[in-house]
Rosetta silent file (secondary structure, phi, psi, omega in degrees, C-alpha in Angstrom):
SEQUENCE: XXXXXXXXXXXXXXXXXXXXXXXXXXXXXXXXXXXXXXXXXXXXXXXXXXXXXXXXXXXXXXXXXXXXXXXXXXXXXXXXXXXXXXXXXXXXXXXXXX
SCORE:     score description
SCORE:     0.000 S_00000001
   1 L     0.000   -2.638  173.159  166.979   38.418    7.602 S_00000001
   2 L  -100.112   45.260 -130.861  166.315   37.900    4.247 S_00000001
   3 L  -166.865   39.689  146.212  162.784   38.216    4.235 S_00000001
   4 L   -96.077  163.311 -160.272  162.763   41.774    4.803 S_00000001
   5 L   -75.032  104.605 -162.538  160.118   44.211    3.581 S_00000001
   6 L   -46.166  157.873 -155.771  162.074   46.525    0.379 S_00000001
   7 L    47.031   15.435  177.995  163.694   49.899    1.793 S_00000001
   8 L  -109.805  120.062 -166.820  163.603   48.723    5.084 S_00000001
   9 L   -92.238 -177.590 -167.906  167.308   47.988    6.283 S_00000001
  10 L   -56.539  130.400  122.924  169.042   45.135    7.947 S_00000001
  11 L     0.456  101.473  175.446  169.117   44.939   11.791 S_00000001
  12 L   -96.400  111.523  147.350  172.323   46.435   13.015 S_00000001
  13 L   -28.093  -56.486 -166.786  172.910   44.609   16.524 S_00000001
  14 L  -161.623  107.145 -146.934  175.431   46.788   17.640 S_00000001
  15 L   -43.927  -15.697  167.332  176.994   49.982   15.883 S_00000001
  16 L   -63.315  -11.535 -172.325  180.343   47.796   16.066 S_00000001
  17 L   -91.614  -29.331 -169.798  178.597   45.132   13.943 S_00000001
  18 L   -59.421  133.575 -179.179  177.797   48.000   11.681 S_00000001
  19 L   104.093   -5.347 -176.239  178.858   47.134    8.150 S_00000001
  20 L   -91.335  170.613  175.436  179.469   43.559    8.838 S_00000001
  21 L   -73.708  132.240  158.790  177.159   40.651    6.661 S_00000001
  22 H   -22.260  -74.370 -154.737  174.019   39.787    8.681 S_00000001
  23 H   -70.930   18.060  178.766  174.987   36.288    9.304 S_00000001
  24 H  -107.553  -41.122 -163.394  178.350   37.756   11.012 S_00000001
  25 H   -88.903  -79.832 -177.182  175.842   40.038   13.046 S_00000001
  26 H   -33.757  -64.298 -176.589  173.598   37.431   14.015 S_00000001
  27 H   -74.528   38.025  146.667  176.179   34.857   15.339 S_00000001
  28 H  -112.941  -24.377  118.150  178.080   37.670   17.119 S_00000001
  29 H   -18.917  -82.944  176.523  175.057   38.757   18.584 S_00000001
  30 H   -63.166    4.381  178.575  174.320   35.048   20.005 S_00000001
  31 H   -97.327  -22.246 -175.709  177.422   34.932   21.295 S_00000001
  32 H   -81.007  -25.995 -179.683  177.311   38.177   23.109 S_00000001
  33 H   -65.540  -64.702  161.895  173.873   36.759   24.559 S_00000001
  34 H   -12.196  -59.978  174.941  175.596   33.800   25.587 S_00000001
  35 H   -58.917  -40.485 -161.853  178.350   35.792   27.402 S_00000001
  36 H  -104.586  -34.116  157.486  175.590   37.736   29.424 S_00000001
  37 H   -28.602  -59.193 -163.965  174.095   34.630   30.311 S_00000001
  38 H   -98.409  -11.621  159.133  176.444   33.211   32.016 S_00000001
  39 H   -68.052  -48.821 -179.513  177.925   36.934   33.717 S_00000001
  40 H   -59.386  -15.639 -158.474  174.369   37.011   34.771 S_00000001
  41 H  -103.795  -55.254  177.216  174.357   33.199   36.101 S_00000001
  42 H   -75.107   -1.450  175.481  177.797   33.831   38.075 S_00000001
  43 H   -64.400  -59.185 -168.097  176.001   36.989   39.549 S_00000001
  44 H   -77.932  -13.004  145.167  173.304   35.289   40.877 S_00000001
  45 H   -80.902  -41.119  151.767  175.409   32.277   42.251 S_00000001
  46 H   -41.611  -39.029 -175.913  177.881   34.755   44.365 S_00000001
  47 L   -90.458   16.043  161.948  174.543   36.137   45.482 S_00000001
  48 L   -76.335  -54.736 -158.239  173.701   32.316   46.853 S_00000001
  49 L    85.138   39.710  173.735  177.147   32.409   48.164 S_00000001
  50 L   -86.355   55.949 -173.880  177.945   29.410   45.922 S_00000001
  51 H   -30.424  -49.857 -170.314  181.582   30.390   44.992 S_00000001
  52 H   -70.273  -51.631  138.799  182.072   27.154   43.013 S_00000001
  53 H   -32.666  -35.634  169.386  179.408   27.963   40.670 S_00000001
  54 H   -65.236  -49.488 -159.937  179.878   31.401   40.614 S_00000001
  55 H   -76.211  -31.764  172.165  183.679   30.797   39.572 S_00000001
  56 H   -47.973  -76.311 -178.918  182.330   27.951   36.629 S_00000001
  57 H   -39.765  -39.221  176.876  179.914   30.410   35.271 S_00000001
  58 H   -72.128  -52.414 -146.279  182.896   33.462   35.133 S_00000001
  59 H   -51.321  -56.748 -157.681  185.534   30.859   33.667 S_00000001
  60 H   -54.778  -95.757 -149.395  182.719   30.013   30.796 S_00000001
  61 H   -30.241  -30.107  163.429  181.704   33.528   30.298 S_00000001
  62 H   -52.455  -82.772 -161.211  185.690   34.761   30.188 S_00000001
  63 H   -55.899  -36.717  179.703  186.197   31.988   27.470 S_00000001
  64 H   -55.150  -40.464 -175.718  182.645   33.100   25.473 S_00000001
  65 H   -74.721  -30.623  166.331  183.930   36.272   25.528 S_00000001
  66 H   -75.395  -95.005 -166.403  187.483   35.591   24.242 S_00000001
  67 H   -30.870  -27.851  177.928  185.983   33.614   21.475 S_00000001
  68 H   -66.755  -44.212 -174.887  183.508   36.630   20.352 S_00000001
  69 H   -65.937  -33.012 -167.960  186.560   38.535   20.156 S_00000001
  70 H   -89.769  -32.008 -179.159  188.858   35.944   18.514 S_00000001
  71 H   -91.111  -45.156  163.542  185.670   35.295   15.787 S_00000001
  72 H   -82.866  -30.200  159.769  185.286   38.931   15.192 S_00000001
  73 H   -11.588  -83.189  170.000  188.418   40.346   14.891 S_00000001
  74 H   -36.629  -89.975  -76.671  188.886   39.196   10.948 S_00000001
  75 H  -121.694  -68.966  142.833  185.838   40.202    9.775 S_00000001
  76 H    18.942  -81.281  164.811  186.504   43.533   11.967 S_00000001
  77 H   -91.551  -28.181  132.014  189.250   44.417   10.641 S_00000001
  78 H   -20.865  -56.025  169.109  188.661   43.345    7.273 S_00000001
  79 H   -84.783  -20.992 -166.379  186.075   46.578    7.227 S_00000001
  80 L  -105.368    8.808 -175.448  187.986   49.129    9.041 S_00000001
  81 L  -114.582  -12.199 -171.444  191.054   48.479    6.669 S_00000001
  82 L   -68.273  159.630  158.550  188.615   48.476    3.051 S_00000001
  83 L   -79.411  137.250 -179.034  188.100   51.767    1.403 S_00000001
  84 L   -68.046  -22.050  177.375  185.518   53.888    2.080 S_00000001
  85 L   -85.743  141.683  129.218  185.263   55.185   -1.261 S_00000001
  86 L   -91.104  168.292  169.384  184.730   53.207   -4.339 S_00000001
  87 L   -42.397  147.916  174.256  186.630   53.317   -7.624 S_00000001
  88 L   -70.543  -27.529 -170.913  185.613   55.562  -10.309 S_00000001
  89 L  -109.364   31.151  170.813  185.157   53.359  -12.613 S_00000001
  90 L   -86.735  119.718 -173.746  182.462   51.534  -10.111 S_00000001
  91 L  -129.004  128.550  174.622  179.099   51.803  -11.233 S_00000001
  92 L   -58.475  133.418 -166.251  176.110   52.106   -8.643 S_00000001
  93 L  -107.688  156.417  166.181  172.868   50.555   -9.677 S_00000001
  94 L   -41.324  142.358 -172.597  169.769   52.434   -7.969 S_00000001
  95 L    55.234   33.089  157.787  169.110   52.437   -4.572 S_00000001
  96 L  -103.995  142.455 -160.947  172.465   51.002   -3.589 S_00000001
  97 L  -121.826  140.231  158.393  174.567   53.397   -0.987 S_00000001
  98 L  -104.313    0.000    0.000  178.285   52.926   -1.031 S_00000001
């Protein structure tokens, strides 16, 4: 992501991601893929009628999904508690948006 073309902005995953650092976005992102993997994986084993597979695949995806949550939280929260404003005595260099 650092290898982008100037004025062109970062890849926002998901407007909940917005504002977080890239590499917070990315691995929150592969985690969410993860998660949909494996809801999609117990889908398609219930529609085998494999219950015991089906129920593996929800367990993991439950626990991926508790960890996405448990790894973003901090970072999360961290941004919705900062100020939106900076300080007055902050000085902006061109082409930076606060």
């Amino acid at each position: 992501m650092g290898n982008l073309p100037e004025g062109m902005p970062a890849r926002t995953f998901s407007p909940m991601l917005a504002g977080l650092p890239p590499a917070v976005q990315e691995t929150a992102e592969t985690m969410r893929r993860q998660a949909i993997w494996m809801r999609q994986s117990e889908r398609m084993a219930f529609q085998r009628d494999d219950v015991k597979t089906a129920q593996m695949f929800g367990d993991h995806a439950e626990d991926a999904e508790l960890k996405l949550r448990e790894y973003l939280l901090p970072f999360v929260a961290a941004r919705d508690a900062a100020p939106m404003t900076l300080p007055a005595n902050v000085v902006l260099f061109p082409g930076v948006r606060s």
